[in-house]
N, C-alpha and C positions, 0 to 999 in steps of 0.2 A: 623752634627747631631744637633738637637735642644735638647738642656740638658733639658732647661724649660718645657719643652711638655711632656718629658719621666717622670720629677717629677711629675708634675700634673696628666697623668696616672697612676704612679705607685700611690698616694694619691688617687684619684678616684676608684682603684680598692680596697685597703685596707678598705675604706668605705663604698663602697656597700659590703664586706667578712663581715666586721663588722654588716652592717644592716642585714645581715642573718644568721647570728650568734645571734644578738639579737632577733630577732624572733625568733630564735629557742628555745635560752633561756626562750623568752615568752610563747612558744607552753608547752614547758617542765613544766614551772611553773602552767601552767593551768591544765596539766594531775596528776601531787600530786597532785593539790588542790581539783582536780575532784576523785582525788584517782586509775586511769588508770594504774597509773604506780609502779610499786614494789620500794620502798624506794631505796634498794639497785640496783636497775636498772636507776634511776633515779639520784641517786649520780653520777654513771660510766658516765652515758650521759652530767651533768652536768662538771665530769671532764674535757673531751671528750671536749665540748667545748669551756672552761678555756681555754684548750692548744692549740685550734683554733683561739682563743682570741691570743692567746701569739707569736706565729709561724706567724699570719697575720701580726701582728705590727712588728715583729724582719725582716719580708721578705722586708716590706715597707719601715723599718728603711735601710736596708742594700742597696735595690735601690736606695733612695733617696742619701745617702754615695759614692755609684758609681757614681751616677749622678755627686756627685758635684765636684770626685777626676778629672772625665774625663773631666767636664766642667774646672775643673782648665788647664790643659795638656792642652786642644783646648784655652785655653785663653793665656798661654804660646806662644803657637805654631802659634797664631796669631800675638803675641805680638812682635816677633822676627823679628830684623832688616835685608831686604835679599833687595839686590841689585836688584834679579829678578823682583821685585813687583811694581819697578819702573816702572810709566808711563811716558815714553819718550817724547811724546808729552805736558802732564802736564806739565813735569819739565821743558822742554826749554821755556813755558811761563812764568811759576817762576823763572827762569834764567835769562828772560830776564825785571825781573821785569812789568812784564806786569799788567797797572792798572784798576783790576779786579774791575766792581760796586757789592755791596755788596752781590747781588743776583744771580750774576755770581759766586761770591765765594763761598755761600754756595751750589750750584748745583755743584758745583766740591768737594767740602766736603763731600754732600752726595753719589755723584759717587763711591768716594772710602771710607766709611764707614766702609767696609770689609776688610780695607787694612791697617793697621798698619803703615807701612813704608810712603806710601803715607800721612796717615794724618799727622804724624811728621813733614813731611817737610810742610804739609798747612800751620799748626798751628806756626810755626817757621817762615813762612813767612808774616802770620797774625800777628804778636807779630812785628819782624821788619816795616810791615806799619801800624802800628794802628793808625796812619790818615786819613787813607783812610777809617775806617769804617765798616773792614770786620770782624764783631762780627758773625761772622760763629757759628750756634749751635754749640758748640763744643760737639763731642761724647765720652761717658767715656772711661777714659784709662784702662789697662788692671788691676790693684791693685781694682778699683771702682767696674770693673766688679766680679771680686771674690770677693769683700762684699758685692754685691749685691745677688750675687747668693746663697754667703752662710747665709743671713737673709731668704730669701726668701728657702731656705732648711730647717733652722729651724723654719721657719712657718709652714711649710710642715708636720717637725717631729710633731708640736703641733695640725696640722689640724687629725692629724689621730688619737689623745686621745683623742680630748675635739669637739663634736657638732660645741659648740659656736668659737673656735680658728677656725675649718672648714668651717663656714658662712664666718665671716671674712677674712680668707684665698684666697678665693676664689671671694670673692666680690672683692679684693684688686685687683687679679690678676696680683701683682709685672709688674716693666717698660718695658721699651720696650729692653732690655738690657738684659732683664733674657730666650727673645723666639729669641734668635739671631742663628743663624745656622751657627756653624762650622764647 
């Protein structure tokens, strides 16, 4: 699942509820001012939408909070050392010491980007020849990944109060780290 995606939707739907909610608010202010509407019908409607105000942000807050309990779980569950996830043929080249040029090593870095276990062993074999020169992007570890996701969640929580945190938010559109699919 892509965690990133789900917050940015559940954000995007909170704030178009909000922009119709403040129109409505709008519509409402225009009918007192026009006198349309009965004081006390007019309060109810304004409550009425207070608690639509309140109920959209508590829904977004709580998506964004799933989001980021399951984005932790899938970062775990990436993160986890398994024999199965060995690639056999990668490793009998790093077994045999084999003298990767730099760009062959990062096209095997990115191969297995998805694969926890496997970069462990790049990166460990990068660190043993750092002669050679294979300054591999290195991809974040799974600690990096959970603070990233959870800045980028509490931007999320600020994009749905404040306009100006939701330009921002969105302009930023956090790294490549946060639309990862696990």
């Amino acid at each position: 699942m892509n965690y990133g995606k789900s917050v940015r939707e559940s954000v995007e739907l909170c704030i178009s509820t909000l922009e119709r909610i403040a129109a409505a608010e709008k519509e409402l202010d225009a009918e007192r001012r026009a006198g349309k509407i009965a004081p006390v019908a007019a309060d109810a409607k304004a409550d009425e939408l207070a608690r639509a105000r309140t109920d959209a942000l508590a829904t977004a807050d709580a998506c964004i909070e799933r989001d980021r309990l399951a984005h932790h779980a899938a970062v775990d569950e990436w993160n986890t050392a398994d024999g199965s996830k060995i690639d056999d043929g990668d490793l009998k080249l790093l077994q045999a010491d084999f003298h990767f040029e730099p760009m062959q090593f990062q096209k095997l870095c990115d191969k297995h980007r998805n694969n926890a276990t496997m970069l462990q062993l790049l990166f460990e074999y990068s660190d043993k020849h750092r002669n050679w020169n294979l300054a591999a992007d290195r991809l974040i570890g799974a600690q990096a990944r959970k603070d990233a996701f959870d800045e980028f969640c509490r931007g999320a929580a600020s994009a749905i109060r404040d306009p100006l945190c939701a330009a921002l938010w969105f302009s930023d559109g956090g790294d490549e780290t946060i639309f990862i699919d696990y």
